[in-house]
C-alpha positions as a LaTeX table, in Angstrom:
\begin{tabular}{lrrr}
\hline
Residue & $x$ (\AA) & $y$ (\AA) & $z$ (\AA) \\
\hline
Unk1 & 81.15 & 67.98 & 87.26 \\
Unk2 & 78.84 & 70.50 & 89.23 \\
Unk3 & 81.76 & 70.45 & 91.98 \\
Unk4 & 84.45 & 71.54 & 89.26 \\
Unk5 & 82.42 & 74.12 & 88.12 \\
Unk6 & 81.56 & 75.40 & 91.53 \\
Unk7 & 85.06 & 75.70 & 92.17 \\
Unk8 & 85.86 & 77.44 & 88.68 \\
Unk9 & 83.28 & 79.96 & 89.52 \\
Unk10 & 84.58 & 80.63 & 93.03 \\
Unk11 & 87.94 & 80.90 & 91.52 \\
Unk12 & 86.59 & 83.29 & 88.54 \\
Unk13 & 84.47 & 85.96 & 91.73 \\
Unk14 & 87.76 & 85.84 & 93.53 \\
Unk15 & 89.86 & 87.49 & 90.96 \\
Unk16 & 87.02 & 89.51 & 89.25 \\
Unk17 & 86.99 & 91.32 & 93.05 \\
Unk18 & 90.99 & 91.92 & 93.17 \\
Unk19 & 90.75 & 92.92 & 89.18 \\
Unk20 & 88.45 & 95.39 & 90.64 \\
Unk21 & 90.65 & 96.81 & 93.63 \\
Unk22 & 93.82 & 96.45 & 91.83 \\
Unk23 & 91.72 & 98.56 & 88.64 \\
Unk24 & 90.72 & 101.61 & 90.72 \\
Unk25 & 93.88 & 101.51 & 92.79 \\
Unk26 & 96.92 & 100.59 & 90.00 \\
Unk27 & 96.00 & 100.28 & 86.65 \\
Unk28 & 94.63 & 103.39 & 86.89 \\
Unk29 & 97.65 & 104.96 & 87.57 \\
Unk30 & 99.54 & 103.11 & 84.71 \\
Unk31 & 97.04 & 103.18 & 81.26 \\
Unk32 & 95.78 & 106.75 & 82.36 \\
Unk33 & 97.84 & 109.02 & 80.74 \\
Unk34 & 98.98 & 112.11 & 79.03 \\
Unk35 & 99.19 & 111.94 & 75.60 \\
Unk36 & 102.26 & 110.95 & 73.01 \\
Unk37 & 100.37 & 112.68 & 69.82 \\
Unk38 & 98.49 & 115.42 & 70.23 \\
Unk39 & 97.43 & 118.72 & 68.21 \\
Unk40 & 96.06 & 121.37 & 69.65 \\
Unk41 & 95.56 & 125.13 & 68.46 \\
Unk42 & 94.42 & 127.57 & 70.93 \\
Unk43 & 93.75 & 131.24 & 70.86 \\
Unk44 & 94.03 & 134.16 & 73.20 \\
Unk45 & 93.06 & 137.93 & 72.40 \\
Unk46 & 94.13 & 141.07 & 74.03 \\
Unk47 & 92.23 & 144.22 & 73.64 \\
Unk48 & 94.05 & 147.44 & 74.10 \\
Unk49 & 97.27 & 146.15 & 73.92 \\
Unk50 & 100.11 & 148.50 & 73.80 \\
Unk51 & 103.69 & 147.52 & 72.98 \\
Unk52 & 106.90 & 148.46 & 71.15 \\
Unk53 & 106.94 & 147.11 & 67.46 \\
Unk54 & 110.34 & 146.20 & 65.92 \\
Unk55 & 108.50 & 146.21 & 62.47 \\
Unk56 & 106.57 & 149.72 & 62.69 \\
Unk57 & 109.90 & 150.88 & 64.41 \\
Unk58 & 107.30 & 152.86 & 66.44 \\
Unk59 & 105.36 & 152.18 & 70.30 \\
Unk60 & 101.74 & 150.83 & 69.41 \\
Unk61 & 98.71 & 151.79 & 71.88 \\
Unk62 & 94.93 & 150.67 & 71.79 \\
Unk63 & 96.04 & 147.30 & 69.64 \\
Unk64 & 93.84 & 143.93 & 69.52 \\
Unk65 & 96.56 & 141.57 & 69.46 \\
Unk66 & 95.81 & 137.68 & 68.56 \\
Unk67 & 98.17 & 135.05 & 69.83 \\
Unk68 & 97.89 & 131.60 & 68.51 \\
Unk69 & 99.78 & 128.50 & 69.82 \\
Unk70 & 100.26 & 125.20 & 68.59 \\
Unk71 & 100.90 & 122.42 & 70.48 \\
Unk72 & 101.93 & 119.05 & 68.48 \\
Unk73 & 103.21 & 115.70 & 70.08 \\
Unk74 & 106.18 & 114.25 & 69.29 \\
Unk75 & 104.96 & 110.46 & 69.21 \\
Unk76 & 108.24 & 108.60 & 67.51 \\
Unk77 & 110.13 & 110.60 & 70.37 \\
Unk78 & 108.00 & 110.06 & 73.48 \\
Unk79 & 107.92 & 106.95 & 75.57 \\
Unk80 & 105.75 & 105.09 & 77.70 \\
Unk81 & 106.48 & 107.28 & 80.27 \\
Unk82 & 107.72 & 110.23 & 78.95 \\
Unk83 & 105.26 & 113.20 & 76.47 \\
Unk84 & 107.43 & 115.29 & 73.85 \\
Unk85 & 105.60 & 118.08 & 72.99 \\
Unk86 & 106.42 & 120.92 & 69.90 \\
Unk87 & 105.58 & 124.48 & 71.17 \\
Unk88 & 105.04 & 127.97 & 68.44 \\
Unk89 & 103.29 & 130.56 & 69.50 \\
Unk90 & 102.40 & 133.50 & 67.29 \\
Unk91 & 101.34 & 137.29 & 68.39 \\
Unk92 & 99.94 & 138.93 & 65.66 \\
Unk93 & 98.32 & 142.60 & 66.00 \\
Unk94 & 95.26 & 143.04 & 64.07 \\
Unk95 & 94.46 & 146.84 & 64.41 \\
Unk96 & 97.66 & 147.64 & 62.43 \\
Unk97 & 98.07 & 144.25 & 60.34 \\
Unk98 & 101.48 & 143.50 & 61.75 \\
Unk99 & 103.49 & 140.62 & 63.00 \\
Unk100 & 104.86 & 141.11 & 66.63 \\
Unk101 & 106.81 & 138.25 & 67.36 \\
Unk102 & 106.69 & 134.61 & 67.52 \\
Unk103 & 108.54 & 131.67 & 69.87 \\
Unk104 & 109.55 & 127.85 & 70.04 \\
Unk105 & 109.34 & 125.99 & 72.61 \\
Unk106 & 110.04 & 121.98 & 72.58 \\
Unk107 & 109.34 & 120.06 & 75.91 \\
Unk108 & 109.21 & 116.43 & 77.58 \\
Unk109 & 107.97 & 115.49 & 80.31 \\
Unk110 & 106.37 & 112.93 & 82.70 \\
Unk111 & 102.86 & 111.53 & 81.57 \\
Unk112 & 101.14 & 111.38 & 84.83 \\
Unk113 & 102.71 & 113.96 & 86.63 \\
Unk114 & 103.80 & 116.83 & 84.07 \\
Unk115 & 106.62 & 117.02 & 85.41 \\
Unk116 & 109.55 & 118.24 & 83.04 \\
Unk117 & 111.59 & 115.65 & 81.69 \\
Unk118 & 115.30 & 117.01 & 80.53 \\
Unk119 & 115.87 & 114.60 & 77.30 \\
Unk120 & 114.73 & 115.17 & 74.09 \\
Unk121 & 115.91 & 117.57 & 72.64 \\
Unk122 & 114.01 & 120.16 & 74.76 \\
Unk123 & 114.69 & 123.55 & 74.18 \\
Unk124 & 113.41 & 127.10 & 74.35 \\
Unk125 & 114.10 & 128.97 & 71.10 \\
Unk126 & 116.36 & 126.05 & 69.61 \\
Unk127 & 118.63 & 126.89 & 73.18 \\
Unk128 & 118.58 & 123.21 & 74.21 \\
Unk129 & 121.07 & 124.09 & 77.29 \\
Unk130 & 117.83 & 125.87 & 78.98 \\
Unk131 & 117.32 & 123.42 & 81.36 \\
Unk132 & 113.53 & 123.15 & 81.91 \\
Unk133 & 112.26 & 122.33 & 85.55 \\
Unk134 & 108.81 & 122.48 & 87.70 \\
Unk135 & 105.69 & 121.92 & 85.71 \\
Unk136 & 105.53 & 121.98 & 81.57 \\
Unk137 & 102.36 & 124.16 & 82.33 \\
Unk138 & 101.01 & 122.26 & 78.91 \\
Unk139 & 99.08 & 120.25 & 81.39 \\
Unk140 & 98.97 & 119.59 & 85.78 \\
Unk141 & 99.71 & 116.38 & 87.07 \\
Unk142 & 96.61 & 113.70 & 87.05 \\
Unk143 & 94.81 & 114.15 & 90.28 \\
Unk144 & 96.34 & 118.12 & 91.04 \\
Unk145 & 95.84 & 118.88 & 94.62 \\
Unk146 & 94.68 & 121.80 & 96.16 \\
Unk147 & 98.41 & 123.16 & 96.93 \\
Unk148 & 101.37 & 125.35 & 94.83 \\
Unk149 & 103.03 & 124.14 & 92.27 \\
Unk150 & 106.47 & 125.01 & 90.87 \\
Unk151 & 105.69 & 125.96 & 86.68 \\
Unk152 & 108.12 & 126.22 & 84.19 \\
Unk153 & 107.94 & 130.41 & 83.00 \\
Unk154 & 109.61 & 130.70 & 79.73 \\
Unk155 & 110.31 & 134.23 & 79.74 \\
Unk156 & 112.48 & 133.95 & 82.98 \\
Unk157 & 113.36 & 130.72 & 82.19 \\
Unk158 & 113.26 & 128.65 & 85.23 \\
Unk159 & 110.04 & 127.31 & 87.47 \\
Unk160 & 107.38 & 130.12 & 89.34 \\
Unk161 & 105.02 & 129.45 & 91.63 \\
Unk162 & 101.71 & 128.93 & 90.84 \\
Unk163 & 99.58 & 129.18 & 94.52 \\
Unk164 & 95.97 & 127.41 & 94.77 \\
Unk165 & 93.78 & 130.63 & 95.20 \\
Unk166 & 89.89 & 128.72 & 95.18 \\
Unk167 & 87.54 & 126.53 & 92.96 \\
Unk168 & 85.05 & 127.67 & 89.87 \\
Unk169 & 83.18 & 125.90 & 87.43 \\
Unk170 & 83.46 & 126.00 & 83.45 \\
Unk171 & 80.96 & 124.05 & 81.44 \\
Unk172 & 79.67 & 122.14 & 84.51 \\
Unk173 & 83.21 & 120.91 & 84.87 \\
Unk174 & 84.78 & 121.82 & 88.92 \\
Unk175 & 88.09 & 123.15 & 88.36 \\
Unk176 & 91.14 & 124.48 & 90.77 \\
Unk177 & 92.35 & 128.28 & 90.09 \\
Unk178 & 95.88 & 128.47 & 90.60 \\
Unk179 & 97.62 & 132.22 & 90.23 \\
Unk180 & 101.61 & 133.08 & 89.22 \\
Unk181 & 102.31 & 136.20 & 90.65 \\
Unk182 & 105.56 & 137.72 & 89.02 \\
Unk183 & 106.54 & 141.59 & 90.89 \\
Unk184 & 109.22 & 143.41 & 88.80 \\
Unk185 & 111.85 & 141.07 & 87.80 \\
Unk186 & 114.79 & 141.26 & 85.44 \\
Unk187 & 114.50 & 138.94 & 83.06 \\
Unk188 & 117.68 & 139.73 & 81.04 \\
Unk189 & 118.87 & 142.24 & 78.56 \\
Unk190 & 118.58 & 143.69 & 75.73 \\
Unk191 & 120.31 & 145.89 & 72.58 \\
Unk192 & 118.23 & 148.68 & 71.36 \\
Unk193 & 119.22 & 151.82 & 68.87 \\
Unk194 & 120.71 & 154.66 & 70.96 \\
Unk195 & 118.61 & 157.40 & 69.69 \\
Unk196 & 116.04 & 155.25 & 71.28 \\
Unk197 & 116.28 & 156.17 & 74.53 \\
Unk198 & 118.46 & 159.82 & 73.80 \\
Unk199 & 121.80 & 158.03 & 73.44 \\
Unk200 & 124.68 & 158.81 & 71.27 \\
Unk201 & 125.96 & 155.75 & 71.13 \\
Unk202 & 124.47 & 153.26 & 67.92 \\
Unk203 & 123.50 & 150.78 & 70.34 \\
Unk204 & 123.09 & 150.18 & 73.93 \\
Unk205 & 122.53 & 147.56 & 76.17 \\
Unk206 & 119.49 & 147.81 & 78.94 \\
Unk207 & 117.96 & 145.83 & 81.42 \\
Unk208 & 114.77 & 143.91 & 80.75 \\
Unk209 & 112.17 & 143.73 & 83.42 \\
Unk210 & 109.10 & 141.13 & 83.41 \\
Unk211 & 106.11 & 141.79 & 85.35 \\
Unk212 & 103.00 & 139.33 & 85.10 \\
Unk213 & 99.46 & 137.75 & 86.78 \\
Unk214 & 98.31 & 134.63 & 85.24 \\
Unk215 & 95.61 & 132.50 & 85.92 \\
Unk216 & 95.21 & 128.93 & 84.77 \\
Unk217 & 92.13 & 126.86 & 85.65 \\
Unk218 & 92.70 & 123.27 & 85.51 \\
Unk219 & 90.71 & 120.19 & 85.95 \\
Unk220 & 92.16 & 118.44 & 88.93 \\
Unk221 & 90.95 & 115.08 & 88.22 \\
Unk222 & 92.65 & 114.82 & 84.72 \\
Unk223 & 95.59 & 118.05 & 84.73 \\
Unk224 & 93.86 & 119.73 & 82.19 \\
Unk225 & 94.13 & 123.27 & 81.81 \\
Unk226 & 90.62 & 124.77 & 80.51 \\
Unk227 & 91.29 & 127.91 & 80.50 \\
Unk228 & 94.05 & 130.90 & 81.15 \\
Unk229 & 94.32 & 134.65 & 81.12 \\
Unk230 & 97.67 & 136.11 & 81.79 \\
Unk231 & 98.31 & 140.20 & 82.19 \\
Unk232 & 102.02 & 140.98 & 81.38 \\
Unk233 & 104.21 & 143.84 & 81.01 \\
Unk234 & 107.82 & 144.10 & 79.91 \\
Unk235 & 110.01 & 147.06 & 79.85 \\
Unk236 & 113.33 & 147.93 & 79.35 \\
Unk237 & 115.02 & 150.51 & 81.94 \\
Unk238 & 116.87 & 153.48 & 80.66 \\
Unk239 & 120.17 & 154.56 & 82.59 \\
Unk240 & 117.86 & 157.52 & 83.60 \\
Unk241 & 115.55 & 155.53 & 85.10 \\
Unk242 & 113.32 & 156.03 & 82.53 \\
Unk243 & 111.09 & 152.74 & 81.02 \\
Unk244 & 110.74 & 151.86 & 77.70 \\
Unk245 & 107.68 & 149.50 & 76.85 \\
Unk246 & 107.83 & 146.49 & 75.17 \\
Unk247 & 104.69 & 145.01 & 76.00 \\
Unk248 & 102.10 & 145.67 & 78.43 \\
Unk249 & 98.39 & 143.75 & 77.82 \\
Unk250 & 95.64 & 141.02 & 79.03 \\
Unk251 & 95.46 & 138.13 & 76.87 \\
Unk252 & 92.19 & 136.19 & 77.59 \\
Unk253 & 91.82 & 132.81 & 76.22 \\
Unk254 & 88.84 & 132.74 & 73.45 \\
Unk255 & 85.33 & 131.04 & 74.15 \\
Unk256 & 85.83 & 128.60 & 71.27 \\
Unk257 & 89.24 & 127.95 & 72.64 \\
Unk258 & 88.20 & 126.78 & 75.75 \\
Unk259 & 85.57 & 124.49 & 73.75 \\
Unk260 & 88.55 & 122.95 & 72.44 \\
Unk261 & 89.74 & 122.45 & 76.07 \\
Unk262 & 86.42 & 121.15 & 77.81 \\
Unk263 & 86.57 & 118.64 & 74.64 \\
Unk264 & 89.89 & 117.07 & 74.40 \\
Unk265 & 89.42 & 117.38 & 78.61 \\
Unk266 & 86.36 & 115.07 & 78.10 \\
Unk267 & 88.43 & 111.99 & 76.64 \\
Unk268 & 90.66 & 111.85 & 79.56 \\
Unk269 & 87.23 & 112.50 & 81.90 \\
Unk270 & 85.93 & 109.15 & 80.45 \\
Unk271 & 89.11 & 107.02 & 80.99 \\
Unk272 & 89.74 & 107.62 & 84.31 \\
Unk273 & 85.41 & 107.05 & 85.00 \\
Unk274 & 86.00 & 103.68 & 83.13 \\
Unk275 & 88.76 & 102.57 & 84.87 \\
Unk276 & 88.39 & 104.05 & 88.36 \\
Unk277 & 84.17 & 103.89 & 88.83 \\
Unk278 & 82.19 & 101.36 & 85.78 \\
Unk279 & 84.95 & 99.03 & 85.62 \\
Unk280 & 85.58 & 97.91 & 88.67 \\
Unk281 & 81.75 & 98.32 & 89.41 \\
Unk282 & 81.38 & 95.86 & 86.50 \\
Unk283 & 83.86 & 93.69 & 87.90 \\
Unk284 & 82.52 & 93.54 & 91.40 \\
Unk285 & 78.86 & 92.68 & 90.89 \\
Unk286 & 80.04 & 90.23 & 88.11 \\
Unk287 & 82.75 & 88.83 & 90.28 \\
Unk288 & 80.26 & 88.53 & 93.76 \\
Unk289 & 77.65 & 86.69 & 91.19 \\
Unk290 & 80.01 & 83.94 & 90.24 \\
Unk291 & 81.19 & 83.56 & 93.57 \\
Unk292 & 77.83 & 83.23 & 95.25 \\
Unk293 & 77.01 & 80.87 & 92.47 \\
Unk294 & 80.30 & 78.89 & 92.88 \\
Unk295 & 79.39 & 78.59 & 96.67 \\
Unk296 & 75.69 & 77.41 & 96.57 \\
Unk297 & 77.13 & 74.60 & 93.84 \\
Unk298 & 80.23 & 73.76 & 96.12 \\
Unk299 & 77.49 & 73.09 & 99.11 \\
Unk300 & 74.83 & 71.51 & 96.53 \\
Unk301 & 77.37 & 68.75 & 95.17 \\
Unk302 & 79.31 & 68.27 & 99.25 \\
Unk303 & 75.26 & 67.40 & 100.42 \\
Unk304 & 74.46 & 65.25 & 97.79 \\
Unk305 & 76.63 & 61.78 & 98.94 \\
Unk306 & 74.90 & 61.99 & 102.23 \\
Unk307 & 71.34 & 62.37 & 101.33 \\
Unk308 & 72.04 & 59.46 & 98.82 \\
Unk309 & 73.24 & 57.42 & 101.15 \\
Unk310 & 70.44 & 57.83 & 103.39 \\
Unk311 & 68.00 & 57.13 & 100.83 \\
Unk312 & 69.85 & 53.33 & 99.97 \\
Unk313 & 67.25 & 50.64 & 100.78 \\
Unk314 & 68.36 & 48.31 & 103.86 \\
Unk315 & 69.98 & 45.20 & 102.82 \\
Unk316 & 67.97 & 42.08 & 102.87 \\
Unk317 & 67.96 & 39.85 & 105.91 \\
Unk318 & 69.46 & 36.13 & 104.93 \\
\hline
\end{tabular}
């Protein structure tokens, strides 16, 4: 009996110590992942702001403009594999009380690496023939490394590098910066009044440039993004030459907003410590117990026949 139990215990430290290795080094990378539902509201501000308003009819200058965007998972249309996310994002101006303008965005994409998935019904602005590529930018892959990244921009429509630029710290947490740097680039075009821009004609049709720097800090061991600030500037181009301003601010993500972040960052944090660090510590020093234990009986119960056998009395002499 102690021999089958010895053996059972041997059996038990053995696969205890590949749980452990095949824990840290596979299951990891298959139960840690981004999530199906998810709600998050985060806010950015932008202090003199100054912009073109379609409501006012008028150019703005010195605004505090608010932008608030909602994130909300899709769960019934997200997989095991595959994150479908709901995007509307709101700029409000509260110096003059007025709405700017809002957009939708609906993405999927990969749940360990971010990477965009095209299924879904993505879209940008109920287009679904956008074809979204690179990075969702909702979150980085799990385990980012210290290199650029191709990042879905939504005003251009199609991916932008994002270029590692260093390492910084928020709430005790080590993050990696990485920067999008965007020169002058037309990003379509647009219909605007004639008298606009000194035109006799009721409406004509300009080219829209798009110039911005953002920053995103992101935790590298989980992909999430902690904080952003992003300075942008978009202008239309007169036949003249001359530029007409439609928006041209720094938006700076709010201290409670990156709360929010460091937060829902923190559930991810503890996953990957319990299944890449306590875990398979757990499951090591339980594992080289049993198997120590399982030895010494193994040895215990071989010894025993022989040491019994020596101590048997003689047989009698006839």
């Amino acid at each position: 009996m102690r021999r089958i139990v010895g053996l059972a215990l041997v059996g038990l430290g053995a696969f205890l110590l590949v749980a452990a290795l095949l824990t840290r080094t596979y299951v990891a990378g298959q139960l840690v992942k981004f999530p199906l539902n998810t709600y998050v509201k985060t806010t950015l501000i932008g202090k003199d702001v100054s912009y073109f308003s379609p409501k006012l009819v008028r150019p703005v200058t010195g605004a505090t403009m608010q932008v608030t965007d909602t994130v909300k998972g899709d769960g019934a249309a997200g997989s095991s594999s595959t994150a479908v996310w709901d995007e509307f994002t709101y700029l409000y101006d509260r110096t003059n009380h007025a709405e700017f303008s809002y957009t939708t965005r609906r993405a999927a994409f990969d749940r360990r690496t971010a990477v965009l998935v095209d299924c879904c019904g993505a879209n940008i602005g109920g287009n679904s023939s956008i074809r979204q590529t690179g990075l969702s930018g909702y979150v980085w892959p799990i385990g980012t490394q210290k290199q650029t990244y191709d990042v879905f921009d939504t005003t251009l429509l199609k991916p932008m590098p994002f270029r590692y630029m260093g390492t910084g710290t928020i709430h005790g947490i080590n993050v990696y910066r990485f920067v999008e740097k965007v020169p002058p680039t037309q990003s379509g075009t647009q219909q605007v009044p004639g008298s606009l821009v000194g035109s006799s004609q009721n409406l004509v049709t300009l080219p829209e440039y798009y110039v911005t720097t953002s920053t995103y800090w992101v935790d590298p061991r989980t992909g999430g993004v902690l904080d952003t600030t992003s300075y942008s500037k978009q202008y239309l181009v007169n036949t003249d030459g001359k530029e007409l301003l439609l928006f041209n601010g720094t938006l700076v993500m709010t201290p409670a907003s990156v709360n929010t972040a460091v937060s829902l960052d923190a559930t991810g944090r503890t996953e990957l410590l319990w299944f890449e660090v306590i875990g398979p510590l757990i499951a090591v020093v339980v594992g080289l117990v049993a198997l120590v234990a399982g030895i010494v009986l193994v040895r215990r119960r071989g010894d025993r026949p022989e040491q019994a056998r020596a101590e048997e009395p003689e047989p009698a002499l006839r």
